[in-house]
Structure formats: structure tokens, C-alpha cells
N, C-alpha and C positions, 0 to 999 in steps of 0.2 A: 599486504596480500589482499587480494583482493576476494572478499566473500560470495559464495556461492550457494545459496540456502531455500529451502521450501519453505512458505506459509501457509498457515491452516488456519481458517477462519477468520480471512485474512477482507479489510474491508477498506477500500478510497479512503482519506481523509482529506479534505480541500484547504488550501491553504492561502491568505489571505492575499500574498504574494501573486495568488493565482497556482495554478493548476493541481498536484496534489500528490500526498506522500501515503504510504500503505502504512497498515497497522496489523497484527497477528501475531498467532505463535510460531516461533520458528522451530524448526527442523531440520537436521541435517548442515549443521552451520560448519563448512569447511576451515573453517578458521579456528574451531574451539571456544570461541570467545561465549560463546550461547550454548547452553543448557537444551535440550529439546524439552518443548513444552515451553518456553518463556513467553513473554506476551513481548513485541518491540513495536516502535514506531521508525520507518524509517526516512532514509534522507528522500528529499524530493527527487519526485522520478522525473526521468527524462524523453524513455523513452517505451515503448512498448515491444518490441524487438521482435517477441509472438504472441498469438494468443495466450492469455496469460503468464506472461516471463518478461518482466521489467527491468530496464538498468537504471541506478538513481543516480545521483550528481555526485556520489563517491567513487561511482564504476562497482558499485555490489551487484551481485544479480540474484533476482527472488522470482521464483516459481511459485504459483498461486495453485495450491490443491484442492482449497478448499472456499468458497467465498461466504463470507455473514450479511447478512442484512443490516441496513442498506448500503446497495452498492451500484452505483450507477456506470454504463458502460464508459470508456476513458474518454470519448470524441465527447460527451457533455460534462466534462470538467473544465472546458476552457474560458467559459464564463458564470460559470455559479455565483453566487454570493456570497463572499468571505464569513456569513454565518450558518453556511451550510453543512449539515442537514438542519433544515427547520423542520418544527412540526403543526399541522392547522391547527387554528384558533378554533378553540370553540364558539361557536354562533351563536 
């Protein structure tokens, strides 16, 4: 079955592989498998479908309700740096 779920405070994660997987709590998990309120990470996304509503590389689909910092919009994930987010060095 395939999952159909909001996240809240839901934030990019970049992945070394490239491009990049969400993190947050979910809500509304069609499936029952999640609790509301749980924290998840999920499978790499693939695609942006709408403004905020992603499908990942399992065919889940996540509504983004809420976003946390930081989070950067999806067209500058496509070459980040696998150790990103950084933070500046102090000078």
C-alpha cells in the first residue's frame, strides 16, 4: 500500500548519492504504520509533483505542512555537497 502522509517540520536532507530525502513528523499516515507526531526520514524523493507534495523512490506521497530550518528550495539540491548543510567557520 502505498502511503499517503503530511509532514510537519519537515526539512531537505541531501544525500551523498545526490539529491535528497525529507525528514519530519508525520501525520495522517494512511497506512497506520506511524503514530502522529513520530519523527521519520524518508526514501529519496523523486519527484516534486506540487508545490510542496513529493513522491519518493517507494511511490509514498508526503505533504509538507510545515517546513523547519534549514531548508533550501528543491532546484538547489541538485548539486550540493554531500556534507551538506555546513556551517561557517569562525574567522
Amino acid at each position: 500500500m502505498t502511503r499517503d502522509a503530511h509532514l510537519r517540520k519537515a526539512q531537505r536532507v541531501s544525500m551523498p548519492s545526490g539529491g535528497f530525502s525529507l525528514r519530519g513528523q508525520i501525520y495522517g499516515d494512511n497506512t497506520g504504520r506511524y503514530s502522529d507526531g513520530w519523527f521519520i526520514y524518508t526514501w529519496k524523493v523523486l519527484a516534486e509533483i506540487e508545490p510542496n507534495v513529493f513522491r519518493t523512490a517507494t511511490g509514498n506521497i508526503y505533504r509538507i505542512d510545515t517546513w523547519a530550518p534549514p531548508s533550501k528550495p528543491t532546484s538547489e539540491y541538485e548539486q550540493i555537497p554531500a556534507d551538506w548543510p555546513f556551517y561557517p567557520q569562525d574567522e
